[in-house]
C-alpha positions in Angstrom: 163.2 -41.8 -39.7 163.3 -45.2 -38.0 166.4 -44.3 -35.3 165.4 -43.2 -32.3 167.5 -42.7 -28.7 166.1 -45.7 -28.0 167.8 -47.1 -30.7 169.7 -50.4 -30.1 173.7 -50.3 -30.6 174.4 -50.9 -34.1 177.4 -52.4 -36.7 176.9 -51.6 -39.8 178.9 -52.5 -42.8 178.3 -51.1 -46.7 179.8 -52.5 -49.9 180.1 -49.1 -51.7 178.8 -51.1 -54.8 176.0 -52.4 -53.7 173.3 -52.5 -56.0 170.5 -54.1 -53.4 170.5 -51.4 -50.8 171.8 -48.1 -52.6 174.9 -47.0 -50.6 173.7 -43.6 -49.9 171.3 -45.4 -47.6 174.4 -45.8 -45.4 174.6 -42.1 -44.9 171.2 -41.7 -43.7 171.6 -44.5 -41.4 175.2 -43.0 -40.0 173.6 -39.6 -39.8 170.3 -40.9 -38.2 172.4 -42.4 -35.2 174.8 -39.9 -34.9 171.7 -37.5 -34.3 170.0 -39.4 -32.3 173.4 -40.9 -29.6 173.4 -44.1 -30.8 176.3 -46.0 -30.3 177.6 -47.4 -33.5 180.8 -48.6 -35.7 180.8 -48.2 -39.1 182.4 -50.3 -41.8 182.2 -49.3 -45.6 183.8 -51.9 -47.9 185.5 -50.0 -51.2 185.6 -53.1 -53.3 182.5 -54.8 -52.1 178.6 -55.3 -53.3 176.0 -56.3 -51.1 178.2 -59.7 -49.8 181.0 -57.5 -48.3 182.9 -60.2 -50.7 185.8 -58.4 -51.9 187.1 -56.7 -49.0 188.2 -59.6 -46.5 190.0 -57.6 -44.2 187.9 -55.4 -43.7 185.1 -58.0 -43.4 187.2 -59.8 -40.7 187.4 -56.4 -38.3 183.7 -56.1 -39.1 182.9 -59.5 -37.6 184.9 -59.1 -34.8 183.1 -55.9 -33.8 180.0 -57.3 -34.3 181.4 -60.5 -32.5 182.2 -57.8 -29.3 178.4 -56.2 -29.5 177.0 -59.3 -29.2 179.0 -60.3 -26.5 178.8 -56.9 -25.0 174.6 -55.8 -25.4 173.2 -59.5 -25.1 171.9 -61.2 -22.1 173.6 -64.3 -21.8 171.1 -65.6 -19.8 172.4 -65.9 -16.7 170.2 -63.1 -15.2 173.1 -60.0 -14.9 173.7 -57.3 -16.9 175.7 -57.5 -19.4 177.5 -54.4 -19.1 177.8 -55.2 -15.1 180.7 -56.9 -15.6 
């Protein structure tokens, strides 16, 4: 498996139709980083494919937590941790 502890902190969103990445794939994942700590949300759209097109609510609380990761695990490059804050 490609998760690790090392892992980086992950949001993930599924369209439970998807026929480009098989949505089973999305329980391995889950399971991988729950095994291994990983920090992680999880977002599975019921009505969506691989765009996460029919689901915009959904999509909306998706982007906002991936919105809050960025801004949470990224140096902004002012030197300082980005959790120090």
């Amino acid at each position: 498996m490609w998760v690790t502890p090392d892992s980086v902190p992950t949001v993930i969103a599924y369209g439970t139709h998807d026929k480009v990445c098989p949505f089973d794939s999305s329980r391995h994942l889950v399971q991988a980083l729950k095994e291994n700590h990983v920090p992680y949300e999880y977002f599975e759209l019921p009505h969506s494919g691989h765009g996460l097109q029919n689901d915009s609510r959904i999509y909306r609380t998706y982007m906002d937590a991936v919105k809050e990761g960025l801004a949470k695990y990224l140096d902004d490059g002012d030197g300082k941790d980005a959790d120090a804050e």
